[in-house]
N, C-alpha and C positions, 0 to 999 in steps of 0.2 A: 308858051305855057298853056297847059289842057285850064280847061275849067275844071272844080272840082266837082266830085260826084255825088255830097253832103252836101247842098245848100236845100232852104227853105224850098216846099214843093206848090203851096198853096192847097196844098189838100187839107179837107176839114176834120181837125184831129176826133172828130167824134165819128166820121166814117172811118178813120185808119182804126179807131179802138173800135168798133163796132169787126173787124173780120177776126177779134181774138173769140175763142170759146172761153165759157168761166172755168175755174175762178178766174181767171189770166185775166179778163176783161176789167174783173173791177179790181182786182190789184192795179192795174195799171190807170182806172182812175181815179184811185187812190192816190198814188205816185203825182198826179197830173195836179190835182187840189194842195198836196203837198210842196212839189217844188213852185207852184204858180204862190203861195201864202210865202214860201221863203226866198222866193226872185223879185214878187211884185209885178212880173212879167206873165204874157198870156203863152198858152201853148202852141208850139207850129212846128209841124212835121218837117220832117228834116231828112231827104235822100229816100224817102218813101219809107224807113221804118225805125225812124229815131223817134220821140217828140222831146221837144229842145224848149227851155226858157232864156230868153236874152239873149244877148251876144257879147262875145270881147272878141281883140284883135290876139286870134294864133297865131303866135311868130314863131316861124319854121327855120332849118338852121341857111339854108339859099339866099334867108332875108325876108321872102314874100311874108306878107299877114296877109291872111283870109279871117271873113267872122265865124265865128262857132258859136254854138251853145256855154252858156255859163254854165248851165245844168241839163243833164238830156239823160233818158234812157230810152230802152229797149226792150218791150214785152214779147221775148223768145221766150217758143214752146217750151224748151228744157228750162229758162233762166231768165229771170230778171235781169239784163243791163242796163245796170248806174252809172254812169259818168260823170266823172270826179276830174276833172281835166287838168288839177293842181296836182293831183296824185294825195298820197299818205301820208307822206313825210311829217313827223311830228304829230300824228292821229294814231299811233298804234293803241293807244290807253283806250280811246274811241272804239275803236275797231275788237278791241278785245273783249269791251261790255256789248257790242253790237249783237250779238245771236251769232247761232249758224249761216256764215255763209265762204264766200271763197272771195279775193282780189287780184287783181294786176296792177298793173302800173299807172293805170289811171281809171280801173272799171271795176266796180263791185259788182259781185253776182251773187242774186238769192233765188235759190230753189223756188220760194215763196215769201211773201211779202210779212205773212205772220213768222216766220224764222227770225226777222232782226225786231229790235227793239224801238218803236216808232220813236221815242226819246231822242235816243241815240242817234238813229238814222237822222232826225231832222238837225242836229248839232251839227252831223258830220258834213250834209249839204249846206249850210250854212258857211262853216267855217270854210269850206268851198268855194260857194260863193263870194265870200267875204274878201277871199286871197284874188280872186280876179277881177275886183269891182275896180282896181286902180285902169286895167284895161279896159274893162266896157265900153258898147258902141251904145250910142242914145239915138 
């Protein structure tokens, strides 16, 4: 089995936010105060350009679990990625009142951080987190 290529890098998330240009930069520590108030957890880069709060066990269909992020994103040039690692299912109401933005199956993207509705947005990581706290690693 490889090691994976996302784990925790020990780099210090205030040098990884520090190579964004603005506003990218402080959207993103935005993002970092917000998910850390709604994990309780501190921020740690993750594969050199995630930052990730917490961890639970991802069970893959092989069997293996690896830890991941409860909550992580990604401050790309074009896009904010969110990572929602529960997915949607049952948050379309959420996601409707959220603003402008786009999803996948487990990743929200915003243009910009003022596009969604900080409300909203903090519900929707929450409820997030909340679906994954039965797996968490302490």
């Amino acid at each position: 089995m490889t090691e994976p290529k996302t784990r925790p890098t020990g780099e210090p998330v205030e040098d990884f936010l520090g190579r964004f240009v603005e506003p990218r930069r402080t959207e993103a520590r935005a993002l970092v105060e917000l998910m850390q108030e709604v994990t309780g957890e501190p921020p740690v880069v993750w594969g050199g350009d995630i930052v990730g709060f917490g961890q639970y066990a991802q069970r893959y269909a092989d069997g293996r679990q690896l830890p991941w992020p409860l909550l992580a994103f990604s401050p790309r040039a074009k896009e904010l990625s969110i990572y929602l690692m529960d997915g949607f299912d049952g948050r379309q109401a959420l996601l409707a009142e959220l603003g402008r933005h786009r999803a996948g199956k487990s990743c929200l993207y915003l243009r910009r951080l003022s596009d969604a509705s900080p409300e909203v947005l903090r519900r929707l990581l929450a409820a997030s987190a909340a679906t994954l706290e039965p797996l968490r690693i302490r």
